[in-house]
FILO-775725 format. One record per residue (C-alpha): residue number from 1; residue in one letter; chain; x negated, y, z negated. Coordinates in steps of 0.5 Angstrom, whole numbers, plus 500, padded with zeros to 3 digits. Layout:
REM FILO-775725
<pt resi="NUM" resn="A" chain="A" X="X" Y="Y" Z="Z"/>
...
//
This chain:
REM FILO-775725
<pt resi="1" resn="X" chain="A" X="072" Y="725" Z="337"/>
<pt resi="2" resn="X" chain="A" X="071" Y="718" Z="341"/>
<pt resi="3" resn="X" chain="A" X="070" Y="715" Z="334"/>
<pt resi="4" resn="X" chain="A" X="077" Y="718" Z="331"/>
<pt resi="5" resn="X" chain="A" X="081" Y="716" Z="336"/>
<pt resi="6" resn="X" chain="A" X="078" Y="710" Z="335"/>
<pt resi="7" resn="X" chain="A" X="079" Y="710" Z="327"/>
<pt resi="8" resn="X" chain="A" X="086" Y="712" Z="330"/>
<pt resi="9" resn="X" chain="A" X="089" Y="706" Z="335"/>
<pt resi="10" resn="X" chain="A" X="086" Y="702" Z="329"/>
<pt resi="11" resn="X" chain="A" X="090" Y="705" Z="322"/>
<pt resi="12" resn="X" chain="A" X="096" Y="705" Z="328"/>
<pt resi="13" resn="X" chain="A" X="096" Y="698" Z="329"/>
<pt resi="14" resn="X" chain="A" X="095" Y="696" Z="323"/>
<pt resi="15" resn="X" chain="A" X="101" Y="700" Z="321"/>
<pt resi="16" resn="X" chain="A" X="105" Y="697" Z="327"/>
<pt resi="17" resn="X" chain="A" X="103" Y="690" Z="324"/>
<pt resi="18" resn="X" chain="A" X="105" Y="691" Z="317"/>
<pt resi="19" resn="X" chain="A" X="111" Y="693" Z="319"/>
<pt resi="20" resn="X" chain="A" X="113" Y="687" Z="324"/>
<pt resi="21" resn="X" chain="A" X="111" Y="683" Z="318"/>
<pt resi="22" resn="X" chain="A" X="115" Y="686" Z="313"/>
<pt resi="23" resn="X" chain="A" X="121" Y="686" Z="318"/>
<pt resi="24" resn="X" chain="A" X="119" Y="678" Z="319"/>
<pt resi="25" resn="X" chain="A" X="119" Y="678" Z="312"/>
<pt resi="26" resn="X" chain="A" X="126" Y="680" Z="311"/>
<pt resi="27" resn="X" chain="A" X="129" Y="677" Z="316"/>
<pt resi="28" resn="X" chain="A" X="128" Y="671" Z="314"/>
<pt resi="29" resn="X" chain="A" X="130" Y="673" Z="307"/>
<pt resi="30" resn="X" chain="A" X="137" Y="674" Z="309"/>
<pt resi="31" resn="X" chain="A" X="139" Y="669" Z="315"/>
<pt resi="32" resn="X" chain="A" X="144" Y="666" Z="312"/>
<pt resi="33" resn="X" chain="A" X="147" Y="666" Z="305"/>
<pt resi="34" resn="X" chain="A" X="150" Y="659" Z="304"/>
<pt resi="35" resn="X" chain="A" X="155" Y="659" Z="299"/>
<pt resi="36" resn="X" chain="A" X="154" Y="656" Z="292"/>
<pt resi="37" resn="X" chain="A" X="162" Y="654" Z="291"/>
<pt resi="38" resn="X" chain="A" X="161" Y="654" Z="284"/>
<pt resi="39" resn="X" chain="A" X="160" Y="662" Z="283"/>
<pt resi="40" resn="X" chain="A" X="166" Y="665" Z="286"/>
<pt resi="41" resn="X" chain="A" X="167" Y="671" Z="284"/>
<pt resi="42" resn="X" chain="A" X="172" Y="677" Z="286"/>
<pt resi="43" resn="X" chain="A" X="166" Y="679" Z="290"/>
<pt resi="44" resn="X" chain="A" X="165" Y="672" Z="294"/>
<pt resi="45" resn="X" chain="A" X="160" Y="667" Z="292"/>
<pt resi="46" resn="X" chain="A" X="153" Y="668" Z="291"/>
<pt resi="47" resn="X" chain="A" X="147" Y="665" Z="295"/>
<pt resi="48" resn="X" chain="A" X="145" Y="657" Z="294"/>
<pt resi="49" resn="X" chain="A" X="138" Y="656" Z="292"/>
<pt resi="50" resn="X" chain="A" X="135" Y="655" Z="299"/>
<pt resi="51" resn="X" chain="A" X="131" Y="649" Z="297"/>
<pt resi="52" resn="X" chain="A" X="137" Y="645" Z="296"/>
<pt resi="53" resn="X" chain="A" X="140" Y="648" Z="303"/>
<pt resi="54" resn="X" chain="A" X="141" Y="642" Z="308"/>
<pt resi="55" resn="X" chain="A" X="144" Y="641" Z="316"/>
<pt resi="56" resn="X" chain="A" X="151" Y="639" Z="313"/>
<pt resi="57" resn="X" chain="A" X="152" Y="646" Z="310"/>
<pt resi="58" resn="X" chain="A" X="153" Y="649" Z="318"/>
<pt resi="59" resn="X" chain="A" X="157" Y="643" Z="320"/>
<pt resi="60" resn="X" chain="A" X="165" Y="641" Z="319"/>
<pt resi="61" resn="X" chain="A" X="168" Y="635" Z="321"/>
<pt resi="62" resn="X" chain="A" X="175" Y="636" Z="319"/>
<pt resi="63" resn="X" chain="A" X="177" Y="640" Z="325"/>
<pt resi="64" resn="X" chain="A" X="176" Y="633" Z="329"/>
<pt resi="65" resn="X" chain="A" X="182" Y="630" Z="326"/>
<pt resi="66" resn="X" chain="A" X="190" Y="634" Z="325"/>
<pt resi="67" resn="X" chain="A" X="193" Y="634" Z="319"/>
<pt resi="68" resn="X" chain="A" X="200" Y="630" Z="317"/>
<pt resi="69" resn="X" chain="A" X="205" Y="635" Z="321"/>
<pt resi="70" resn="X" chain="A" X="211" Y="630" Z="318"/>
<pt resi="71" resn="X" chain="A" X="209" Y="633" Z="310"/>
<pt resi="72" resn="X" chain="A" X="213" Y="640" Z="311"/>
<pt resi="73" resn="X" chain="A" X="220" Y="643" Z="314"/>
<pt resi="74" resn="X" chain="A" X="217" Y="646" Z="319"/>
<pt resi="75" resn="X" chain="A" X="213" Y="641" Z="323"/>
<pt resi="76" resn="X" chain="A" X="207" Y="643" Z="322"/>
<pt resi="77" resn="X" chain="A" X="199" Y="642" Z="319"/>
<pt resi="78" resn="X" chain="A" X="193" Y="647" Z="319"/>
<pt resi="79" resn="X" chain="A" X="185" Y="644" Z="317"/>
<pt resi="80" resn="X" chain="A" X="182" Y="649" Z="315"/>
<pt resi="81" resn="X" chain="A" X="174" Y="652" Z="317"/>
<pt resi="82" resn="X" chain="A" X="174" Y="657" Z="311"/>
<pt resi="83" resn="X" chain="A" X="167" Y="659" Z="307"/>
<pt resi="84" resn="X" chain="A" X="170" Y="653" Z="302"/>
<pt resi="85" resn="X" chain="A" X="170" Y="648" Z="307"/>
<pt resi="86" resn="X" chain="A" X="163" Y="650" Z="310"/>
<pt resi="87" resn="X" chain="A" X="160" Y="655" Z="306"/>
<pt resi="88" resn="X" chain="A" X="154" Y="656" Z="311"/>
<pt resi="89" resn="X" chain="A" X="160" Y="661" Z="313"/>
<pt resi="90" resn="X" chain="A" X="158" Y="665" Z="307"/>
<pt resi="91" resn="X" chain="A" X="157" Y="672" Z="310"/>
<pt resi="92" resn="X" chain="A" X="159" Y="671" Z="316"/>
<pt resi="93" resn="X" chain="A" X="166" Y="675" Z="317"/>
<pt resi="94" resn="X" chain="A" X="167" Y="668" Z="321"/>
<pt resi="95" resn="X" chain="A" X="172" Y="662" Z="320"/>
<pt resi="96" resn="X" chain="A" X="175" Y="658" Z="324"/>
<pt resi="97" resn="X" chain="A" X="183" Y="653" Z="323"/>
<pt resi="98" resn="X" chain="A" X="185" Y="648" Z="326"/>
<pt resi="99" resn="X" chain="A" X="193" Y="648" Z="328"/>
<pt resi="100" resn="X" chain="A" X="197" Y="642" Z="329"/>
<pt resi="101" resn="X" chain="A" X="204" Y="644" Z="332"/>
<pt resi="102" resn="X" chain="A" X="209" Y="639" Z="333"/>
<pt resi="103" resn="X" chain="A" X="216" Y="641" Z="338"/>
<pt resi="104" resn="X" chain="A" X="220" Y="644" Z="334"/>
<pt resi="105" resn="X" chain="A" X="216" Y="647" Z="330"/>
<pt resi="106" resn="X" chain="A" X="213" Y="653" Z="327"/>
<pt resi="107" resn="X" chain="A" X="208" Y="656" Z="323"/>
<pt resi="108" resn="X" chain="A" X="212" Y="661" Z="320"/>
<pt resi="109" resn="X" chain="A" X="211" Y="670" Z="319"/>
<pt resi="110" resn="X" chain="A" X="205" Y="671" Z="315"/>
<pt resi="111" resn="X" chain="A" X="199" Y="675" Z="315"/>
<pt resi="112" resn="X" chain="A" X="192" Y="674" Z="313"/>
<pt resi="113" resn="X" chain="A" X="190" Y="681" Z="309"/>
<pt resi="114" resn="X" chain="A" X="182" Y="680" Z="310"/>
<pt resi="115" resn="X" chain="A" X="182" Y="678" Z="317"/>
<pt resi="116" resn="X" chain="A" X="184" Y="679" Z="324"/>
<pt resi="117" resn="X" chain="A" X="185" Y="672" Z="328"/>
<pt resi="118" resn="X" chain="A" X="185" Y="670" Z="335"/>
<pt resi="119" resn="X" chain="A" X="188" Y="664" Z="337"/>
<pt resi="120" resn="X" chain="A" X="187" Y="659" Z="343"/>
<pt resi="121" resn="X" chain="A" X="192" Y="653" Z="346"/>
<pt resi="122" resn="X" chain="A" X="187" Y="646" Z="346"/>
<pt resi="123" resn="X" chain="A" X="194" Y="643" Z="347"/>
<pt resi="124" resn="X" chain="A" X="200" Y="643" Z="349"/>
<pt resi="125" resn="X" chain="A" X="203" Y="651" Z="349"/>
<pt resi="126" resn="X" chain="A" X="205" Y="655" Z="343"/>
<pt resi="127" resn="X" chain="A" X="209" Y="661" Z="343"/>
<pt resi="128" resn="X" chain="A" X="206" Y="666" Z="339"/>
<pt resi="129" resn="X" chain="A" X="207" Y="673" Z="337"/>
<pt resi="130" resn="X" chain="A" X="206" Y="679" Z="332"/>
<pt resi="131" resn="X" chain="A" X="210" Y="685" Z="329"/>
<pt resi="132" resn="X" chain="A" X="207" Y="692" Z="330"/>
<pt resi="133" resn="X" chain="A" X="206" Y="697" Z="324"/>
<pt resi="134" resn="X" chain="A" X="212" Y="701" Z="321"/>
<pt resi="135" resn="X" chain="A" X="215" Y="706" Z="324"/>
<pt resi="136" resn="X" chain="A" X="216" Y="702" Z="331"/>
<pt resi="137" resn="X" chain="A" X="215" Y="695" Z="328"/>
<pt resi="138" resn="X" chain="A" X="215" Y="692" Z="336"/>
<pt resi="139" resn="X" chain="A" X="215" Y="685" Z="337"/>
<pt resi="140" resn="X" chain="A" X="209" Y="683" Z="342"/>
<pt resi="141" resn="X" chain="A" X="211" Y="675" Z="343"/>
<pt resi="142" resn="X" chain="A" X="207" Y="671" Z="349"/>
<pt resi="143" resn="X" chain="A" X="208" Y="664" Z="350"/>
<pt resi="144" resn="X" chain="A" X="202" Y="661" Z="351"/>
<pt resi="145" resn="X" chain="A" X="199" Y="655" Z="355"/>
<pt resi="146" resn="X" chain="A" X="193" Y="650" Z="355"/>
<pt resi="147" resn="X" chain="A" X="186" Y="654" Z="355"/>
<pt resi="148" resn="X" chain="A" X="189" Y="662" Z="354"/>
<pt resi="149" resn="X" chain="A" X="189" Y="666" Z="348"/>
<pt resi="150" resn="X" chain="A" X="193" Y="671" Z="343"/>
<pt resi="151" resn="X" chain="A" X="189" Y="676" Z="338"/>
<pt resi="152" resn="X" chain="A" X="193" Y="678" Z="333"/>
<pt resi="153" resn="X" chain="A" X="190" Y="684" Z="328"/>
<pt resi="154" resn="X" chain="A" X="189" Y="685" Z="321"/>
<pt resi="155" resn="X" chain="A" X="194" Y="685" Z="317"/>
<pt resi="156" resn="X" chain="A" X="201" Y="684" Z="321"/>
<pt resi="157" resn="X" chain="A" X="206" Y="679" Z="321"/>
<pt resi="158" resn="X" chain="A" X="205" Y="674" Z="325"/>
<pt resi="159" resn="X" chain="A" X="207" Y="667" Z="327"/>
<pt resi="160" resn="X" chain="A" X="205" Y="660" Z="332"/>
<pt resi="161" resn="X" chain="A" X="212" Y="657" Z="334"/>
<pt resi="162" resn="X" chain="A" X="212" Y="650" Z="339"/>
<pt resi="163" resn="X" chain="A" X="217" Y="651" Z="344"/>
<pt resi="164" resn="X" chain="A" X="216" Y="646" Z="349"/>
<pt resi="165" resn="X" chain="A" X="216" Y="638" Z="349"/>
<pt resi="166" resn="X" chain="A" X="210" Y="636" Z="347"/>
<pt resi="167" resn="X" chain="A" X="205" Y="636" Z="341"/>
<pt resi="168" resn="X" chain="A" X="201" Y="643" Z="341"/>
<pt resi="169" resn="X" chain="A" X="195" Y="645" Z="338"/>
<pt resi="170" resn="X" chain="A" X="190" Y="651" Z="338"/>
<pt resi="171" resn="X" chain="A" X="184" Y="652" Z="334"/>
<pt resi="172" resn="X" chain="A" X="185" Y="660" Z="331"/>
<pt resi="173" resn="X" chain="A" X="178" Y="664" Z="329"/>
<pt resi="174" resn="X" chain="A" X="178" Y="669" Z="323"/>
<pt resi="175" resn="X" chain="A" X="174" Y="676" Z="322"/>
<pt resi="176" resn="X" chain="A" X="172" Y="674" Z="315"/>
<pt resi="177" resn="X" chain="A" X="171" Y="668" Z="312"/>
<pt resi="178" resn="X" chain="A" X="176" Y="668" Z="307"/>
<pt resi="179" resn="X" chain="A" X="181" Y="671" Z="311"/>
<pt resi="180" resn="X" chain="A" X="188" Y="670" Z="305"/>
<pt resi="181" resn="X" chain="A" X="194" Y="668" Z="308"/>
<pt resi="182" resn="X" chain="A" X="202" Y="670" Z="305"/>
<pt resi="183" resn="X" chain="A" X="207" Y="667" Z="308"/>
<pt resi="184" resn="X" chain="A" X="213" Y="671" Z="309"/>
<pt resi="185" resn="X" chain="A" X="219" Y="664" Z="307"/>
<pt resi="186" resn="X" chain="A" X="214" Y="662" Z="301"/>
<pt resi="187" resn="X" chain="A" X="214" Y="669" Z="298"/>
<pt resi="188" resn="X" chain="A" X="221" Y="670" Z="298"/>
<pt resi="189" resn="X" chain="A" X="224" Y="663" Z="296"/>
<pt resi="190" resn="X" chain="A" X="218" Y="659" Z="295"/>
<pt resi="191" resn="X" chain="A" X="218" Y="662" Z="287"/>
<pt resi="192" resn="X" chain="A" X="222" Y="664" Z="281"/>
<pt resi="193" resn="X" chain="A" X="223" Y="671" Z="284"/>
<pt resi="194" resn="X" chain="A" X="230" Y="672" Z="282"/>
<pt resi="195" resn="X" chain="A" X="235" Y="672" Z="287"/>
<pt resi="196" resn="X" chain="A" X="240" Y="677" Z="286"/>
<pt resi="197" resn="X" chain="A" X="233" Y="682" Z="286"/>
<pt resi="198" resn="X" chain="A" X="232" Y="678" Z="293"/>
<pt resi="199" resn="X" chain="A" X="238" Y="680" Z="295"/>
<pt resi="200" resn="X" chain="A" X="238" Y="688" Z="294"/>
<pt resi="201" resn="X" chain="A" X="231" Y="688" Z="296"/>
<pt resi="202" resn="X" chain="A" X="232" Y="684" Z="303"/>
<pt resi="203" resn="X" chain="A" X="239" Y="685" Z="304"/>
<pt resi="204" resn="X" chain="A" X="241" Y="678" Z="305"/>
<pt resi="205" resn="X" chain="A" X="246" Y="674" Z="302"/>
<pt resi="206" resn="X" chain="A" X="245" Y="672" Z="295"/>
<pt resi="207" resn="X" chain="A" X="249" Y="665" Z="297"/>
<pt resi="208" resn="X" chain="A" X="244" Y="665" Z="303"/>
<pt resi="209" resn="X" chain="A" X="237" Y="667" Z="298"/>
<pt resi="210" resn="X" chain="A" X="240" Y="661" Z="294"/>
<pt resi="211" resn="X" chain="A" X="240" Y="656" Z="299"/>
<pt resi="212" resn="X" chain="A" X="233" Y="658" Z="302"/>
<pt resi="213" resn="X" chain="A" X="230" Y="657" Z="294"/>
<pt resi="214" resn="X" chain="A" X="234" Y="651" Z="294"/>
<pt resi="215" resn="X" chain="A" X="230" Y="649" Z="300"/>
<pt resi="216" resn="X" chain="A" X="223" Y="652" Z="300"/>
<pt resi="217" resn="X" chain="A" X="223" Y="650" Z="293"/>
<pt resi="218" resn="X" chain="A" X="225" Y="656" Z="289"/>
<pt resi="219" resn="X" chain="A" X="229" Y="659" Z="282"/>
<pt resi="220" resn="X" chain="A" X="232" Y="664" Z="280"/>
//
């Protein structure tokens, strides 16, 4: 009896060995999936070859500096973190934008299909806000100061507005790290969307549609 359970503990631990090696083993298999940007697919983008992997595919610089606010009507510049930028991101769920927001200025309403977002004010303050679903479609909206923070769900229409005298900035978190983003204004008067149709279907003034391609770039 003594030598069976000797046997026993033996095959056991060889057992809990074999186990803990095969789970060290596929852990390291998968620790990260750098992006090899040259393979993207509708699915996303497959591995890069590990032994090509270095440091500088985890680190991003970018943020460090803000874009050009003076290139758009809406006083505003966004740098982005996403997989394309730093493709140690790759399977993450996780991207990061850099938002610079000058007094006067907006981000404008926009979604984001694949991510919720989570913004916080580094500089400044901004006023932000989002619109629940239908049927209620309630307006959540917060002026928010230096070091406070705003989430806004996956999909909703949102936006950052800079209320106050000074320069804003925030730094914005994704829940994926290719997060898709449709601004409202571009949809509607950015493109050749024909403009009686943008007429009926958002009930402004045709004259009014007009104006706004003329001024976002559209035709139609």
């Amino acid at each position: 009896m003594a030598m069976f359970h000797r046997h026993h503990h033996y095959y056991f631990a060889i057992l809990l060995s074999t186990i803990f090696l095969s789970h060290l083993h596929s852990t390291q298999a998968v620790d990260f999936c750098v992006a090899d940007l040259t393979s993207h697919t509708t699915t996303g983008y497959t591995c890069k070859n590990p032994a090509t992997v270095t440091a500088d595919d985890f680190v991003l610089t970018a943020l460090a500096r803000g874009g050009n606010t003076s290139t758009n009507i809406n006083k505003f510049a966004a740098v982005p973190g996403f997989v394309q930028q730093l493709p140690g991101l790759n399977g993450l769920g996780l991207a990061i934008q850099r938002a610079d927001i000058e007094p006067g200025g907006a981000i404008p309403l926009h979604t984001h299909p694949a991510a919720s977002e989570m913004i916080y004010v580094v500089e400044g303050s901004i006023t932000a806000g989002f619109i629940s679903g239908e049927p209620a479609n309630v307006v959540y909206v917060k002026k928010l100061n230096k070091g406070e923070v705003m989430v806004f769900p996956q999909g909703l229409l949102h936006f950052q507005a800079n209320t106050g005298k000074e320069h804003a900035m925030g730094i914005a978190s994704y829940s994926d790290s290719e997060p898709g983003v449709q601004l409202v204004s571009a949809a509607l008067f950015g493109n050749d969307f024909p403009s009686f149709l943008v007429e009926k279907t958002t009930n402004i003034d045709e004259a009014e549609v007009k104006k706004l391609k003329a001024l976002l770039g559209g035709s139609g």
